[in-house]
N, C-alpha and C positions, 0 to 999 in steps of 0.2 A: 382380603382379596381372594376370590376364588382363583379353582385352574386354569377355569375359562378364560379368565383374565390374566395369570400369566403365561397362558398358550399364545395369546393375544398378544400383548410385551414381545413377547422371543419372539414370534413373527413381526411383528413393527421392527425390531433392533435389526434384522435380519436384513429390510428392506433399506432402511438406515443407514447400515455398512455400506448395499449394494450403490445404491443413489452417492454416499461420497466419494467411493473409490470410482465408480464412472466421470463423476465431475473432475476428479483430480487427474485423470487419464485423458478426459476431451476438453480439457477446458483451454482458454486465451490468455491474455496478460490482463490483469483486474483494472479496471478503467479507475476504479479510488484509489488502489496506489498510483498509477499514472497522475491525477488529480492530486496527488498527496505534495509526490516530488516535482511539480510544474509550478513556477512561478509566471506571475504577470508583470508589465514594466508599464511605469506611467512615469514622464520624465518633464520637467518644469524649470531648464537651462539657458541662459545668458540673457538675452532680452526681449520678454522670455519666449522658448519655443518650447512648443508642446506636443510630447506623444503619447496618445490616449493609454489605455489598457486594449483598446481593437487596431492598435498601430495607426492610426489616423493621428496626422501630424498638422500642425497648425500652426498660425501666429496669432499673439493677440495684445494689441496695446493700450486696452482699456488703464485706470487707473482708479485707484482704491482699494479694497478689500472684496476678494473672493473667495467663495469656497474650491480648495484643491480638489480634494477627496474625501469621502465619508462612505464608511463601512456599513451594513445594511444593522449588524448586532450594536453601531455604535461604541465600537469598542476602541475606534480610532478616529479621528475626524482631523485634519490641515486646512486650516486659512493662513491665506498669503496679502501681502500687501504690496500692489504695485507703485510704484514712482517713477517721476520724469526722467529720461535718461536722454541728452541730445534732444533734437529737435521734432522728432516723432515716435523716437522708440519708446519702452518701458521696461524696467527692470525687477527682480523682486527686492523688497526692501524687508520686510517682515516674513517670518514663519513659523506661524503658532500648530501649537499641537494639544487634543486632548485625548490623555490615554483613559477608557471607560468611560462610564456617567455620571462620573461625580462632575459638578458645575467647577471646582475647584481642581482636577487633577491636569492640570495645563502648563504647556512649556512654550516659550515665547524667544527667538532673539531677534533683533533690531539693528541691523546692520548700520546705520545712518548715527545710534550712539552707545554701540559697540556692548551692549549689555543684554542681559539672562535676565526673563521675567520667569518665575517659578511660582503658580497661582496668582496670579496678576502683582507679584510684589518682585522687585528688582532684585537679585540672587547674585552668587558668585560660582561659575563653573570650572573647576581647574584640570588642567589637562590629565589625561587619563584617572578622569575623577568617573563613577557610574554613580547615578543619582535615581532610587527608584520611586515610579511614581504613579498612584491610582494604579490599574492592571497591568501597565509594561516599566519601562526605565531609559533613562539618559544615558549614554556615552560621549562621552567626547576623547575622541582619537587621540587627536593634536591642535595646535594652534587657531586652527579655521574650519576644523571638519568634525561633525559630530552624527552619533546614528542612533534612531529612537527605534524600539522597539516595542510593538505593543504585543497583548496576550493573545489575540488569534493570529499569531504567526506574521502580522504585516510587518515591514521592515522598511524606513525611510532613510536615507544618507543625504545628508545637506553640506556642501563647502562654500565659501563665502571668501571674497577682497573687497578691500576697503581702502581709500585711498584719499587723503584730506584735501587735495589740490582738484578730485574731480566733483566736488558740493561746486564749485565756482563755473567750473567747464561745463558741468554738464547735467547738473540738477542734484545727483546723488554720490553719497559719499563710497557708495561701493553697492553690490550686488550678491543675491545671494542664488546658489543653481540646488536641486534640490529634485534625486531621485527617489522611488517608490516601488517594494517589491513584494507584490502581494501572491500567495497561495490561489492559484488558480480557483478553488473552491469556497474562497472568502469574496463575498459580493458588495458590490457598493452601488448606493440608493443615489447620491448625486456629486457631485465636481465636476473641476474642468477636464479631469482625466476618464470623464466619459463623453466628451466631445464638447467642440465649442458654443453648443446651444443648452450647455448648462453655466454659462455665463452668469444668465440674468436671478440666478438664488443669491441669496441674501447671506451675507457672511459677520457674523453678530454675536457677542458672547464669549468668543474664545479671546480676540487680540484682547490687550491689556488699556487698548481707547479704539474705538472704532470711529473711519475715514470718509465719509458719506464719497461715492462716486462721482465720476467726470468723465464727460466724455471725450477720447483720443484727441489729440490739436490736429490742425488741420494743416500742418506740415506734410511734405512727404521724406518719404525714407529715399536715400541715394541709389540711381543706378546702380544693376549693378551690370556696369562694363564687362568685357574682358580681360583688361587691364586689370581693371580694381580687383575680379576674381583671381587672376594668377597671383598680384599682391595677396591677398587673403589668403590664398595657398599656401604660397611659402612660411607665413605666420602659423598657423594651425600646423602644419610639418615642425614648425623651429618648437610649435608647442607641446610636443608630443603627440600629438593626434594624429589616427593612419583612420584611412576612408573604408576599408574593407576590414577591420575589427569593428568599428566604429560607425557606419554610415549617418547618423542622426548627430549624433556629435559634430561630425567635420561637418556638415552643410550648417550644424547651428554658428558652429565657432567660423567659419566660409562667412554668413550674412553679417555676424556682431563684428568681424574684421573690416567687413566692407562700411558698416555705420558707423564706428568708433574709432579705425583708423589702424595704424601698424600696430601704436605703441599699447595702447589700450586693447586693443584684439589681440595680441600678445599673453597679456595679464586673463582675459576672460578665458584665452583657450587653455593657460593653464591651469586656470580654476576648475577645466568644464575637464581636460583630463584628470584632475585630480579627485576630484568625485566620483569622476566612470572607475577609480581603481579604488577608493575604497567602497564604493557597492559593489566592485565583483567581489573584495575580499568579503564583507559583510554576506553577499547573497551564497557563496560558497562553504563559509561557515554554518550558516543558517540552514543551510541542505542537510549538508553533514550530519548535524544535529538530529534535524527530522526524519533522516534515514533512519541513526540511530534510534530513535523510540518507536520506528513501524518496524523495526526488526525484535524488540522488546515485547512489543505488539503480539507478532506475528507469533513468537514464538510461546507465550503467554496462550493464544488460540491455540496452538499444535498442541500443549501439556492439558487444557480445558478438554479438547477433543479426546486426548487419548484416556482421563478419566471417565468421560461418556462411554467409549469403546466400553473400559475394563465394567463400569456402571452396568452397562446392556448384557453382557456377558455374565454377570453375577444374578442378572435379574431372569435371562435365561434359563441358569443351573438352578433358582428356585423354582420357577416354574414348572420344571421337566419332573424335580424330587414331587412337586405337589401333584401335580397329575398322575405318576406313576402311584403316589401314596391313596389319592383319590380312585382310583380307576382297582386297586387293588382292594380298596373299603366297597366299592360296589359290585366287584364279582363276588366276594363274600357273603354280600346280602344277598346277591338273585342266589348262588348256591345255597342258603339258609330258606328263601321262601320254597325252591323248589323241594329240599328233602320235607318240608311240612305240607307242602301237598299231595305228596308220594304218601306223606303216613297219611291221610285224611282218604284218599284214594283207597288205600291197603284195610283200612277202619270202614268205609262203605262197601268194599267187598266181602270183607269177612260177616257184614251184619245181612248182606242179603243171602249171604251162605244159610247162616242160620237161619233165615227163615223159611229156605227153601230145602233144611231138612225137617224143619217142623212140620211142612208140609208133605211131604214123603212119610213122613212120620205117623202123620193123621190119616191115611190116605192108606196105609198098612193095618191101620186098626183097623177103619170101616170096612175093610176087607175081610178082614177076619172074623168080625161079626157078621157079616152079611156069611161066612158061613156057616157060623154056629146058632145063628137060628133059620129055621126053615121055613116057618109059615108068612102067606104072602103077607099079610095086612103090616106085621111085623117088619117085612123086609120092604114092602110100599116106606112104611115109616121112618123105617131107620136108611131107606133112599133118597126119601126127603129130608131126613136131618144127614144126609150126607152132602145130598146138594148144596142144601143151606152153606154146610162145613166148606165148600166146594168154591160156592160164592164167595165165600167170606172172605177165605184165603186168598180168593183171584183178586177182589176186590181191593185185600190189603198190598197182593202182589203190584197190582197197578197205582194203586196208592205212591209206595216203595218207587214204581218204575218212574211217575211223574213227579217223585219230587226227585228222587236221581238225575231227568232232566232239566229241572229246574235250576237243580245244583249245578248244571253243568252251564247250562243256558247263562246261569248267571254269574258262572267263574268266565264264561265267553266273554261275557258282557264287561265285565270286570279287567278282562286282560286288554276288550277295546279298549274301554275307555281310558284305564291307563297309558296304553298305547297312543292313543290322541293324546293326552295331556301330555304325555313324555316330546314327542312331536311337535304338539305347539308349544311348548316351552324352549324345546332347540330352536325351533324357529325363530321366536323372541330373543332366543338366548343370541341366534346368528345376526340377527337386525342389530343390537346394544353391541356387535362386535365389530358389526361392519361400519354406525357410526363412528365407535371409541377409535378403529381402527384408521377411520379416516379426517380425523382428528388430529390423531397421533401422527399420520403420516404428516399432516399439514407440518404440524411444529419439528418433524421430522427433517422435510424439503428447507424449513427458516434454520434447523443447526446445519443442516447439512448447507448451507448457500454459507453459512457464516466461515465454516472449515473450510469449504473450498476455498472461499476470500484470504486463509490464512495463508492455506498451505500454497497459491498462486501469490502470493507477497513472499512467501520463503524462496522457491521457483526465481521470481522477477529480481529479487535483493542478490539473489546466490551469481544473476546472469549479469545482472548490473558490476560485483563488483569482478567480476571475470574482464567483461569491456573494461571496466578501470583501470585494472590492471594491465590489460593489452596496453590501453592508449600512453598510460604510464610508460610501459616501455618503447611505445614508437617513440612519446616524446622525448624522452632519456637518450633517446638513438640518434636523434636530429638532433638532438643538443648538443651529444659528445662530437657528432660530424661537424654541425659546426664550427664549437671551439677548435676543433683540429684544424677548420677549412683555413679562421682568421691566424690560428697559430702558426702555418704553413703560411700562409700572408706576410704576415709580421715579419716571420725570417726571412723570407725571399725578399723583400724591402729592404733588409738590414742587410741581405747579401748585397743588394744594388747599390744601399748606399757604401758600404767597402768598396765594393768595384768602381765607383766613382771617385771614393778617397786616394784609390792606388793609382786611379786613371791622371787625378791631378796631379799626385804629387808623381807621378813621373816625367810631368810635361814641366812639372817644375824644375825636376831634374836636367831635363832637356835644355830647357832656359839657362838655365847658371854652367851647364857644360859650356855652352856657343860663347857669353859672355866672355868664359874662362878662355876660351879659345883665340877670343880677339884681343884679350888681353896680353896673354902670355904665348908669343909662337914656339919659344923654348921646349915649355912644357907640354905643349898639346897631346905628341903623342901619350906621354903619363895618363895625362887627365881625360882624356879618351879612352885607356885601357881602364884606369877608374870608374870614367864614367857608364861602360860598359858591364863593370861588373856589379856596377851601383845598377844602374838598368834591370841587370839580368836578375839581385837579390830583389828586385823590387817586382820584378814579372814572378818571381817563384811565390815571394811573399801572396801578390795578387791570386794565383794559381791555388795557392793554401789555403788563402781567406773566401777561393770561390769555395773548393771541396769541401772545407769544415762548413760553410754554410749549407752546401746540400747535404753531407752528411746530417747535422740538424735538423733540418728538413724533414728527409727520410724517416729521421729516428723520431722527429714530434708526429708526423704524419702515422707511423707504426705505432707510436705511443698511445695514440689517441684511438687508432682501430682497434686496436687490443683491448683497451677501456670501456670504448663503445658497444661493444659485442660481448666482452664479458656483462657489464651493466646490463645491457639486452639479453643475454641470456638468464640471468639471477632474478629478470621480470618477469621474462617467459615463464619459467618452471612457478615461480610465485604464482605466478595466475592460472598454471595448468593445475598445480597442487589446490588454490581458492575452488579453483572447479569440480576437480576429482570429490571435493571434501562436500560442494555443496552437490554436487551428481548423487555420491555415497549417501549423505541425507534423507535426499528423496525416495532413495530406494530403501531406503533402512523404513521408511513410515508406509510404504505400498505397504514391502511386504508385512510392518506389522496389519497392514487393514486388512489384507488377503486371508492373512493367519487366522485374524477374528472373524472374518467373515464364514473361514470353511468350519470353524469351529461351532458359529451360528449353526449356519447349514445343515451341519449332520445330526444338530441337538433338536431341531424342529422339525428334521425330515421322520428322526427316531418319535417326536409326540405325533407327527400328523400319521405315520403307517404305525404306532405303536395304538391307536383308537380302535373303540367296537366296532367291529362287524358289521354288515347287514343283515337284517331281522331281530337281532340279540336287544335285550329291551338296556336304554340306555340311563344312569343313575346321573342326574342333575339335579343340585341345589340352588336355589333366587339367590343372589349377594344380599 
């Protein structure tokens, strides 16, 4: 690798730093973690009512075998199987499952004869047994509720009643309700939990006998009155069911109260609550979890980044040693070419020296002959072989002077065209850099997007479990208020009913004085000073039994505020401390990228002002 190239590096790293610490200073909350921790609901409850994945609610009382839902990677697929229930409804009776692509990874129960089909063979499932199977696995809770899970994160919770007196009443021996909670980012190709016009696909392969279709009877389903709704209400309330946690529930368990009746919409709504609480348990688990490994994640990216950093930063301090090492190997060389043109200079001067006394030289004889002989013909002659001498010399002088020029002309010519080569080679050299450069930048902007995406999941995890924490203690706070509110209830009840005990038994007192009094006129006045002082222990007693009950009172009421505030306070600071700790984080990774970035900075500002000059002929080698 040449300098050029890591001049080139340490400016790419340089830009690198500058692009991630901008993004991590201007950036939003990353829509894939929002996508990560967003679940979708697709719901298929009592007889049966359906709410899509786009919240679009339905009914539908076909009968046979449907496709639920089906994942786009196929890594989850639910068929259901409907049956007659009363006189126009339908219920589910079946609900199969395949976890992956194997044709064989399939789970199946059958409510109508209470058995586990496990690859189409009849199995046995026991309670809090987990059974894995193909890419996910079985749980079964308890008695009636079981939760499958598959490998792309979808999550199904099914509960089920069964009842051997309703095969006779009502077509089927029980029903089964049967929630779905998928990752906002997992997609599904068809079921009915992407609306009722996926009806008509073919559902085949998974149950353990497949039910050829029929079309709804031509009954209708019952008014629904006023009457019959307020009936329904009270049912779905006695079931556990509240309208404003729940909105889709109560209207399901509302209609299956009003077609099945008290006693049966009874049994349905507490099927239909007991599935809504173990998919919140299930789906709250499930989060958990997946927070869990995007903060694994996350942090995995921040340790990969900051190796990049220290990587850029080493690959910088090589490059600055090679340049300097390089840049110091070719001043040495132009100081070596210049002293050898100095001596070749100094060597052409000294040779036209001498020739320019040999001429002096010559030029002193003829003169001295020209005066040691006298006569003309003699000095005609020896004027003409002076001439000649005269020529000769000038002739070699000009000689000497044109190839001096030539010499010169063609070190000119030589220091051009060096000069052009040197020139066009930096140029090339600058084109191979501005590519490689913008290259590099490209794969630059992809680490740099990926860091951002980290350290904005470190940021979102750090702010999430701050709210957690907060809401944790509002809830803790309304909890402690109200234990307090019903405890203060309680006593004040227990006060009333005292006060009512002392209330009777004084009236009772009152009675048996009068009696006594018609009884015995002897005795009255006694029995009236008696009964007076029975009276009066009985108003004191009453009086004691009111104050120790307010006292109680007071004291459960102080008990409870003092509890609820300390609790509130020990969540508070918990989540001021969660926050400080993930605040301190974030600043602890700026400023390591500020540190490396100025460290960048002054090492590329030192190669870019530490380069040649202008005019200074510049040393470059090809890679």
């Amino acid at each position: 690798m040449t300098p050029f190239k890591n001049l080139v590096l340490a400016l790419l790293g340089l830009v690198c730093l500058t692009l991630i610490t901008n993004s991590v200073q201007s950036s939003s909350m990353p829509s894939i973690i929002r996508r990560q921790l967003t679940y979708k609901k697709c719901e298929s409850i009592g007889d049966p009512h359906y709410l899509s994945f786009t919240g679009q609610r339905f009914d539908h009382m076909g009968l046979g075998d449907y496709v639920l839902a089906q994942s786009s990677d196929n890594q989850f697929t639910v068929h259901v199987r409907t049956s007659k229930w009363g006189g126009a409804a339908a219920v589910n009776s079946n609900v199969a499952v395949r976890l992956g692509k194997g044709e064989d990874d399939t789970f199946e129960y059958d409510v109508e004869q209470d058995v586990f089909y496990i690859s189409g063979v009849k199995a046995s499932v026991a309670v809090n047994q987990k059974v894995s199977l193909g890419t996910g696995d079985i749980h079964r809770l308890n008695s009636n509720t079981a939760v499958i899970s598959a490998s792309n994160g979808v999550k199904m919770t099914m509960s089920w009643y069964r009842h051997a007196a309703w095969k006779q009443q009502l077509g089927s021996v029980g029903y089964i309700s049967a929630v779905i909670d998928a990752p906002s980012d997992v997609n599904f190709s068809k079921g009915m939990c992407l609306g009722i016009n996926q009806a008509s696909q073919q559902a085949i392969d998974i149950l353990h006998n497949h039910v050829q279709r029929r079309i709804a009877r031509k009954a209708e389903l019952l008014k629904e009155t006023p009457k019959r709704k307020r009936t329904a209400r009270k049912v779905c309330k006695k079931a556990g069911l509240k309208k404003k946690q729940n909105p889709f529930a109560w209207k399901s368990c509302v209609k299956d109260a009003i077609q099945s009746g008290a006693k049966i919409g009874l049994a349905i709504g507490k099927t239909i609550k007991k599935v809504k609480v173990a998919e919140k348990k299930v789906l709250k688990k499930a989060m958990k979890k997946r927070g869990k490994k995007i903060v694994r994640k996350v942090k995995k990216g921040i340790k990969k980044a900051e190796k990049q950093v220290d990587l850029l930063k080493k690959k910088a301090d090589q490059a600055q040693k090679k340049a300097t090492a390089k840049k110091n190997k070719c001043a040495k060389r132009a100081s070596r070419k210049a002293r050898r043109a100095a001596r070749r200079a100094r060597r052409a001067q000294k040779k036209l020296a001498k020739k320019q006394q040999i001429l002096e030289k010559v030029k002193k004889t003829v003169k001295k002959t020209i005066k040691k002989v006298g006569r003309r013909v003699r000095k005609v002659r020896i004027v003409k072989n002076w001439n000649k001498l005269i020529k000769k010399v000038r002739r070699d002088r000009k000689r000497a002077m044109k190839a001096a020029k030539k010499a010169k002309k063609a070190a000119k010519r030589a220091i051009k065209e060096a000069t052009r080569k040197a020139r066009q080679l930096a140029e090339e050299k600058k084109k191979q850099a501005e590519e490689l450069a913008k290259k590099l930048q490209r794969d630059a902007e992809a680490a740099a997007k990926k860091l951002r995406d980290a350290v904005e999941a470190a940021a979102r995890k750090a702010r999430e479990a701050a709210e957690r924490a907060r809401q944790q203690a509002e809830n803790a706070r309304l909890k402690a208020t109200r234990r307090a509110r019903k405890q203060a209830e309680r006593l004040a009840k227990l006060a009333r009913e005292a006060a009512e005990r002392a209330a009777k038994q004084q009236r009772a007192i009152l009675e048996q004085i009068q009696k006594l009094a018609k009884l015995a006129a002897i005795k009255k006045a006694q029995q009236q000073a008696e009964a007076k002082k029975r009276a009066a222990k009985a108003l004191r007693k009453v009086e004691q039994a009111k104050r120790k009950a307010a006292e109680a009172l007071e004291r459960a009421k102080a008990e409870a505020t003092r509890r609820s505030i300390e609790l509130a306070d020990k969540l508070r600071k918990a989540a001021e401390r969660a926050a400080k700790e993930a605040v301190e984080r974030v600043k602890k990774v700026e400023e390591l990228k500020k540190k490396a970035i100025k460290e960048v900075e002054e090492r590329a500002r030192k190669l870019l002002t530490g380069g040649v000059s202008k005019g200074k002929t510049v040393c470059l080698r090809l890679p």
